[in-house]
N, C-alpha and C positions, 0 to 999 in steps of 0.2 A: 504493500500500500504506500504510497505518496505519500509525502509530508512536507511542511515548510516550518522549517524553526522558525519558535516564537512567536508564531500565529495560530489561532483558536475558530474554530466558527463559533456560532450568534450561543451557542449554546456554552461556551469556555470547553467546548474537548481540543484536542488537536485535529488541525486538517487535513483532509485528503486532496491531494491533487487532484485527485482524479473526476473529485463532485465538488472539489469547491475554486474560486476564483477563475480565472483565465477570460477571455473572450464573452466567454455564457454568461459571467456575474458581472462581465462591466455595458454588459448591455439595460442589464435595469438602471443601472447606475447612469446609463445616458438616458433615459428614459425620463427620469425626474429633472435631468440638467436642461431638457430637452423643453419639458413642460412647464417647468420655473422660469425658464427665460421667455416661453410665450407669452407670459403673464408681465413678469419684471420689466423687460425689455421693450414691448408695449406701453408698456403705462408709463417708463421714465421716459422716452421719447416722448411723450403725450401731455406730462405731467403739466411742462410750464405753459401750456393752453388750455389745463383744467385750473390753473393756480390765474391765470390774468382774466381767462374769459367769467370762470364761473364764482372764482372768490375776488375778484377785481383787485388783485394786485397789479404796481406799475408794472416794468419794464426792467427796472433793479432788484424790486422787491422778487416777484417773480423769478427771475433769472440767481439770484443769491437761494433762493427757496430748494428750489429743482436743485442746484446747485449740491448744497447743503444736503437736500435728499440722498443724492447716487453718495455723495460722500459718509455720510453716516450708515452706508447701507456698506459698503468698504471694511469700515472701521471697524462694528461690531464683529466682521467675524474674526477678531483678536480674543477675546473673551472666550468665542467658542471655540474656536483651536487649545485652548488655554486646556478648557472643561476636557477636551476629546483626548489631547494628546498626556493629563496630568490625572485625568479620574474616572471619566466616561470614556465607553467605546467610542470610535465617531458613529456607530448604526445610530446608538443610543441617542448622541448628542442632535444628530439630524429628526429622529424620531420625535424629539422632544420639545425641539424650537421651531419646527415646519409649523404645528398647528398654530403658534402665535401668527406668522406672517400670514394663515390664512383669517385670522379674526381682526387682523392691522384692514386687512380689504372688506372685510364684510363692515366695519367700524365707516369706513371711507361711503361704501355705498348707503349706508344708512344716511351718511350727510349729503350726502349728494341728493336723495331723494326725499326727504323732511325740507321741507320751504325755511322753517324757522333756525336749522342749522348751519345758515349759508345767507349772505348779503343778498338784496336783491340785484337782478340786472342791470346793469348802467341804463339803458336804454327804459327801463322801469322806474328809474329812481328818483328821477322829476314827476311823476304821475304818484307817485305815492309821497311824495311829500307833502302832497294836497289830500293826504288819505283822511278819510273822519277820525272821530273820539279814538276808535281803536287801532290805529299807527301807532306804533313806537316813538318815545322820545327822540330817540336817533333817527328815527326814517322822518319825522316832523320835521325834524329842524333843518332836513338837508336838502339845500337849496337845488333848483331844478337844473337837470342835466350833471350833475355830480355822481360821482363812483363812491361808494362808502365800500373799502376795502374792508375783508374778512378782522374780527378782531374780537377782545375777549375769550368769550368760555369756547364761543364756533372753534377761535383762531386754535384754543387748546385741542380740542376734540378733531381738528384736520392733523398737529400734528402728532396727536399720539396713535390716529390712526399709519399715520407716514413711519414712525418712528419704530413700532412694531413687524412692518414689513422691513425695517431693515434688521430688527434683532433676528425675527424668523428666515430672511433668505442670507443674511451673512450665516447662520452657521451653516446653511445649507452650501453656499460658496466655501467657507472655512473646511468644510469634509468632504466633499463628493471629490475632489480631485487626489487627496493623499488616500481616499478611500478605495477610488482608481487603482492608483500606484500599487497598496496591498496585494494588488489580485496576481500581479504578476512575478516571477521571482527572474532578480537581475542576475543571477547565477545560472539559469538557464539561458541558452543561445537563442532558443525560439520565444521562449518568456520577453526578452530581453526586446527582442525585438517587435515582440505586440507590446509591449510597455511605452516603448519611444513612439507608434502609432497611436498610445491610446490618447495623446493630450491635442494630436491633431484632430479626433474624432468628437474629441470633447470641447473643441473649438468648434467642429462640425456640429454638433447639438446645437451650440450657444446660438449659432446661423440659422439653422433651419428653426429653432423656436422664436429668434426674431424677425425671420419671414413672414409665420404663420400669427404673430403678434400684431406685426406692422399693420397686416392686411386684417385681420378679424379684429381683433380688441381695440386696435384706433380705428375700423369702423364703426363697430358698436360703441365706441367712448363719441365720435362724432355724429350718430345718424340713431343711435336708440338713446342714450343719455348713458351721462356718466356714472349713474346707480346702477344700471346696467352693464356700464362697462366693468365695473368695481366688483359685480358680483360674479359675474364670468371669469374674472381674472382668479379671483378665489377660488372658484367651483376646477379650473386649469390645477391649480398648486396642490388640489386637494386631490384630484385624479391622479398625477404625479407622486406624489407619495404613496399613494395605494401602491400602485403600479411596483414603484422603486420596494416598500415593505414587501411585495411577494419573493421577492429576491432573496432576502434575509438570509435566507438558511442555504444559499450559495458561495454567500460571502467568504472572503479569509478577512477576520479581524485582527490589527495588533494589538495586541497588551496594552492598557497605559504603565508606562513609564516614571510616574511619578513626574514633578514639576518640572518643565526645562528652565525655567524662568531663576525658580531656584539654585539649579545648577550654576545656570550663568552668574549671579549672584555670587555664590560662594567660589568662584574661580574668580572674578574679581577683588574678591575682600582680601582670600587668602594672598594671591598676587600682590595686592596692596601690603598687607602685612608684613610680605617676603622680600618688601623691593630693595632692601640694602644686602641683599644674599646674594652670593656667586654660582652659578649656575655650574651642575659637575659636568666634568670632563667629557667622562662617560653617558650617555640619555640614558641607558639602562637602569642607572640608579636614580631615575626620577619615577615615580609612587605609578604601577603600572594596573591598568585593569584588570579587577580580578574576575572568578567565576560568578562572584553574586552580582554584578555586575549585569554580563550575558546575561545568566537568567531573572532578573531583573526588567530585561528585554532593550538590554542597552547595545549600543554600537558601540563593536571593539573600532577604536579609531588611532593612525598611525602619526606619531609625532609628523609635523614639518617643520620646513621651516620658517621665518617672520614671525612676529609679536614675541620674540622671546623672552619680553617680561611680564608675559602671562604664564609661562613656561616655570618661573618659580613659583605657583601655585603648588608646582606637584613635588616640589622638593621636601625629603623626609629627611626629617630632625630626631635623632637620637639612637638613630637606626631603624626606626619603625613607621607604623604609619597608624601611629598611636593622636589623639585629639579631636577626631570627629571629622566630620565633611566641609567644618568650618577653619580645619587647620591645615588640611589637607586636603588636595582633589588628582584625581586619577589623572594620566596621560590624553585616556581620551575626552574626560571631561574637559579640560583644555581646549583639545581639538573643535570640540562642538563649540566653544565660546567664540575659537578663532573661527569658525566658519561665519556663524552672527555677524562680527565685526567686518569682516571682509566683505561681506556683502551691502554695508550699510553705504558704501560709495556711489553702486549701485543703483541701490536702491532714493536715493537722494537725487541722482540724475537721473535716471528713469523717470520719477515723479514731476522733476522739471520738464521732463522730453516730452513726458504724454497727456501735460497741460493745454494744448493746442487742443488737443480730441474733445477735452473736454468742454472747451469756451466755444467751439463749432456747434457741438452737437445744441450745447445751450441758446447760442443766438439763430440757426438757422429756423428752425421753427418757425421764430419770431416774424425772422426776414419774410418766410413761404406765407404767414398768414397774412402779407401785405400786398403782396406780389398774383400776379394772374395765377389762379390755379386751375382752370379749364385743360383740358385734354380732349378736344374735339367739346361735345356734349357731356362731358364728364366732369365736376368737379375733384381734383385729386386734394385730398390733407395732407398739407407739407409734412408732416411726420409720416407719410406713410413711403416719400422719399428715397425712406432709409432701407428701403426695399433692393434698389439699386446697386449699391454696397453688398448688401445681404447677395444678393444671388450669385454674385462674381465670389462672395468668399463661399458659398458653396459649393461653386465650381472649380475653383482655385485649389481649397481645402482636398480636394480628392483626387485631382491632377498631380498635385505637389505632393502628398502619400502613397500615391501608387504609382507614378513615373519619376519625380524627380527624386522624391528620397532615396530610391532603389540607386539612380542614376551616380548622384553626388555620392554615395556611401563607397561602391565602387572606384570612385575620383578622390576621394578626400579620406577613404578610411576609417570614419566616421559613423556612427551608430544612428542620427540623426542627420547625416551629409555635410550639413555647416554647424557649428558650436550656436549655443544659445545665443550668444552675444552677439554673432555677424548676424543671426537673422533680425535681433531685437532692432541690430543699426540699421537694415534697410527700413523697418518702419518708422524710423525716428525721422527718415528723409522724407517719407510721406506723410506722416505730421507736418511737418515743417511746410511741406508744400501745399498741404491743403487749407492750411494757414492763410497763406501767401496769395493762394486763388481767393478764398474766402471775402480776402481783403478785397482783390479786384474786382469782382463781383458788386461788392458793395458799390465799389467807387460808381462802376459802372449804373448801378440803381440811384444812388444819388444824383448823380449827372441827369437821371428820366426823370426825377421828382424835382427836380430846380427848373426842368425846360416846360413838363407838364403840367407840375403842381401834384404828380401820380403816378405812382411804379405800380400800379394795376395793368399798366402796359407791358411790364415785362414778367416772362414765363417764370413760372417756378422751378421750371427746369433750368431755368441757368445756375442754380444751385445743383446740379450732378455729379460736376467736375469734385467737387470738394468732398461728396458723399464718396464717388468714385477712390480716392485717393483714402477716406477714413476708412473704406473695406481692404487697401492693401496693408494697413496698418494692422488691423485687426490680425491680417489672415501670419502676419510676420511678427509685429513685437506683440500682440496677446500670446500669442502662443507658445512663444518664447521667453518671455516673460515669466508663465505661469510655470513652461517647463523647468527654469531656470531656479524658482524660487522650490520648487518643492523638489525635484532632484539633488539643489544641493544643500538640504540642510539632509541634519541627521534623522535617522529612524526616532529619533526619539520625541522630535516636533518636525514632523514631516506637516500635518494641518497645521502648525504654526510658519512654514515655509509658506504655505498655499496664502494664507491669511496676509503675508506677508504681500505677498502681489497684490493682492487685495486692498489692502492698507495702502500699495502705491496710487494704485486708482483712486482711492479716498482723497488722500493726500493731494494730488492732480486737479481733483476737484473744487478742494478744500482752498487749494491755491487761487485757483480762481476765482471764487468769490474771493478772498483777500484783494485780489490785483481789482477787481470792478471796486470795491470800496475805494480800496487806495488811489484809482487813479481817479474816479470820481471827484474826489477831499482833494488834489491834487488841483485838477484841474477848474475846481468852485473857485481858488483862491485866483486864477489868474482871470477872474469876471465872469458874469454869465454862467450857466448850468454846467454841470459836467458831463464828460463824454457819453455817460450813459444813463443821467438822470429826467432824460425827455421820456412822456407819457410815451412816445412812441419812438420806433427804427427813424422816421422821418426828422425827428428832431434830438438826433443825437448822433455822437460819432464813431461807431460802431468800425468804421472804415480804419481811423485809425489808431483805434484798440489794437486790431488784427494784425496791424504792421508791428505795432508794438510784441505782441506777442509773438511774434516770427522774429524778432530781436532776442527777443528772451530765448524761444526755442534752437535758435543759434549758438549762442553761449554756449547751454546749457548739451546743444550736441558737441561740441567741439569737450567740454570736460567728461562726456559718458565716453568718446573715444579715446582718450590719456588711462580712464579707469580699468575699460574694457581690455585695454593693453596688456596693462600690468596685474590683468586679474587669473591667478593660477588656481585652474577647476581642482576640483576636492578627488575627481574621478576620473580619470585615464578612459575615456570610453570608443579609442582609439584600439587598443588591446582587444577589443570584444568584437571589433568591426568585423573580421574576417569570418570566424566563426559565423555572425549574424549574416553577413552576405550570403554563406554555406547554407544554409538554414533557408535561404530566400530564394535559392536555387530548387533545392528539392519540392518546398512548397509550390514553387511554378511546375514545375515538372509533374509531379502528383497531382495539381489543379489542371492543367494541360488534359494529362489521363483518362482522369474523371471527368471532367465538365464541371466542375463545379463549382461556378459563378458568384456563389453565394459567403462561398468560404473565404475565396478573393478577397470581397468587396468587406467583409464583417472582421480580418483578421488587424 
């Protein structure tokens, strides 16, 4: 019978290869990644035309809101990586916080469909001013033609609904990808090699559920109402987990580990402690991993070199390894600290790099709801735009795993054909660029509203190029990214890895509203409104925010290439190429054989 060290199924036995993970079990696993992101993906594309249209936020408000949204929705799954990797299994951890994000939506669709939980209409808001005895003091006093933005107990109750979907779908992000990782063993050649496809496939989910979001949930959020949209998107997350729960008893779960946060901790205290100490001759006689260790469910990890003054962490004083985990910490606990740190370079540009995606995704919308949306007799919803993007990374996604990967791995030697880091920089180029179009764009819509008085003359499609350009981003540095952060942390916060990309995106976000504040406050002081405090795109400078921010994303690529240089992987995965190639051969040959099309397409 099969086995893999230190993994258990749903029940704590040990598991069999033979019935549990591979292929079979990470298919439920895209099945829920698949159906959360119809929903998620959906609705955040959507969000900031439920936040301006239906609670009457400006332009700032709105766009800082949405903003703040995707980034909280990031953030939280720190916490749940926390829980999975240090006390819960991740089945458990996803089990437990999926039902929150489905009552975050059912919360939202409540407000959306109660009158008295939501402002009235701008367009209503002069006609009810003149309402009789029984109008509200607020809606009495507000003079005709005015917007009364969402505010008070509404303003609480929209965002504790927002706030819940991001507890419930961050741990769902925080685990489904290191939960992935589990299923396959990198010690096997063929394992090895459906493990480096499965995070392309798992970018293929995130696509095809924001296909099928774009087109259904922001029609229904636009054409049946947003209670409606709100509760669809629910009933989505809630099918999704059914789904993904039948799987359960296929899974390979790991052990938790006990805290990594702790570990990191006490390898820096003790290091701190040690820092006037001389490092021995010999590394041998530095405090090495023992057995309780392993079964503990820890990665044995191999000294390197750098940071070696974390390195006196593991120095034993008196000949023993006597004082506790606060006097002493093992070799490889070290190793795990430096892996953390090395990455946090990384991770600090990255966040810079892939703030553009995020200041796009947030003002296009805007742009599309001002601009011609016709399509012959068809009205199209700027968010549903993002369809565009979507489909090319679909098609991309499948191309580039089943001819180019194969291709480069042959060329380069390479497990995944190019390292993390070159593919992450090709999408960093197309951030940059669609930045850059973005901006032109604008210019170009400005120049129609100065001559006409009205960019209702131009298409909504002249925002494609930029959609275009965010789906090669996706299909390159998501992916890479995602593979980057959870490949190279250790077995021990592998969903702290995941969470970590996660948190970059947060971050990204995060950033950008910072930057709309700041330049806003920035640019009141030199007279007149700031760049982006007009009611609307038309009376603000949207144009050149984007130049700005294609400044920023300049810099900021120019320090991810100096980082990416000098950044030496944790894993040699050069070593496993050939084998893996070997392994790629047979499978064609034996699919050849058979026929069978399906085994191709699923491995």
């Amino acid at each position: 019978m099969g086995s893999s060290s230190g993994l258990v199924d749903w029940r704590g036995r040990p598991v069999d290869t033979r019935k549990h993970g591979g292929v079979r079990a990470s298919i439920y696993i895209h099945m829920l990644v698949w159906l959360s992101n119809v929903s998620n993906i959906g609705n955040m594309t959507n969000i900031v035309s439920y936040l301006s249209v239906k609670m009457n936020m400006g332009v700032a408000a709105a766009s800082t809101t949405s903003a703040s949204f995707v980034a909280m929705m990031q953030v939280f799954t720190i916490p749940a990586a926390f829980l999975a990797d240090s006390y819960l299994k991740r089945v458990y951890t996803v089990l437990f916080f999926a039902p929150i994000e489905i009552l975050g939506y059912i919360l939202l669709a409540i407000q959306a469909h109660v009158p008295s939980l939501h402002p009235a209409p701008c367009e209503l808001a002069g006609a009810a001013a003149g309402a009789g005895a029984g109008a509200t003091a607020a809606t009495t006093e507000a003079a005709p033609g005015t917007c009364e933005a969402v505010h008070g107990s509404n303003l609480s109750l929209l965002m504790l609904g927002l706030y819940l979907i991001c507890v419930g779908e961050g741990a769902v992000r925080a685990c489904l990808p290191a939960l992935g990782g589990d299923q396959f063993d990198e010690g096997d050649a063929a394992e090895q090699r459906q493990a480096a496809s499965f995070f392309n496939w798992y970018a293929f989910a995130v696509s095809l559920g924001a296909l099928v979001g774009l087109v259904a949930v922001v029609w229904v959020q636009d054409n049946k109402g947003w209670d409606a949209g709100f509760a669809v998107c629910g009933a989505v997350v809630l099918l999704g987990l059914l789904v993904w729960a039948a799987g359960m008893p296929t899974y390979r779960n790991k052990v938790p580990a006990g805290s990594p946060i702790t570990r990191i901790l006490q390898v820096l205290v003790v290091a701190f402690k040690k820092r006037n100490l001389q490092l021995p001759e010999n590394p041998d006689e530095l405090y090495q991993p023992t057995n309780d260790d392993s079964a503990k469910g820890l990665e044995i990890l191999q000294r390197t070199r750098g940071l070696k003054c974390l390195d006196k962490a593991a120095i034993v004083r008196g000949g023993g390894s006597n004082g506790g985990a606060w006097s002493v910490c093992s070799v490889s606990q070290v190793e795990e600290t430096k892996i953390v740190l090395r990455m946090v370079p990384i991770f600090l540009t990255a966040a810079l790099g892939y703030m553009p995606v995020s200041v796009v995704l947030t003002f296009t919308v805007q742009q599309g709801n001002i601009m011609d949306t016709r399509m012959g007799a068809i009205r199209v919803s700027p968010a549903t735009l993002f369809v565009i993007p979507t489909v090319f990374q679909l098609a991309i996604l499948v191309v580039y795993d089943r001819a180019v990967v194969p291709a480069l791995r042959r060329a380069t030697g390479r497990v995944g054909g190019v390292t993390h880091l070159q593919r992450i920089g090709v999408g960093f180029v197309s951030s940059l660029a669609s930045c850059a179009v973005a901006a032109a764009v604008e210019v170009k819509r400005r120049r129609l509203v100065a001559s006409s008085s009205s960019s209702a003359m131009m298409s909504v499609f002249w925002l494609t190029p930029q959609f275009f350009l965010l789906g090669v981003v996706d299909v390159t540095s998501f992916v890479g990214l995602l593979e980057f952060f959870s490949s190279e942390a250790s077995d021990g916060m592998k969903s702290i890895g995941s969470s970590i990309f996660y948190c970059m995106l947060g971050m990204a976000a995060w950033l950008n509203t910072m930057l709309i504040e700041l330049v806003n406050r920035v640019t009141r002081r030199r007279g007149g409104g700031g760049w982006l405090d007009g009611a609307n795109l038309n009376e603000s400078r949207l144009d050149l925010f984007y130049w700005l921010v294609s400044g920023i994303e300049l810099v900021a690529f120019m320090a991810y290439l100096l980082f990416a240089w000098r950044y030496v992987y944790r894993n040699d995965q050069t070593i496993a190429a050939a084998a893996a190639d070997a392994v790629d051969e047979q499978e064609d040959k034996k699919a050849a054989s058979n026929g069978s099309l399906v085994q191709i397409n699923l491995i």
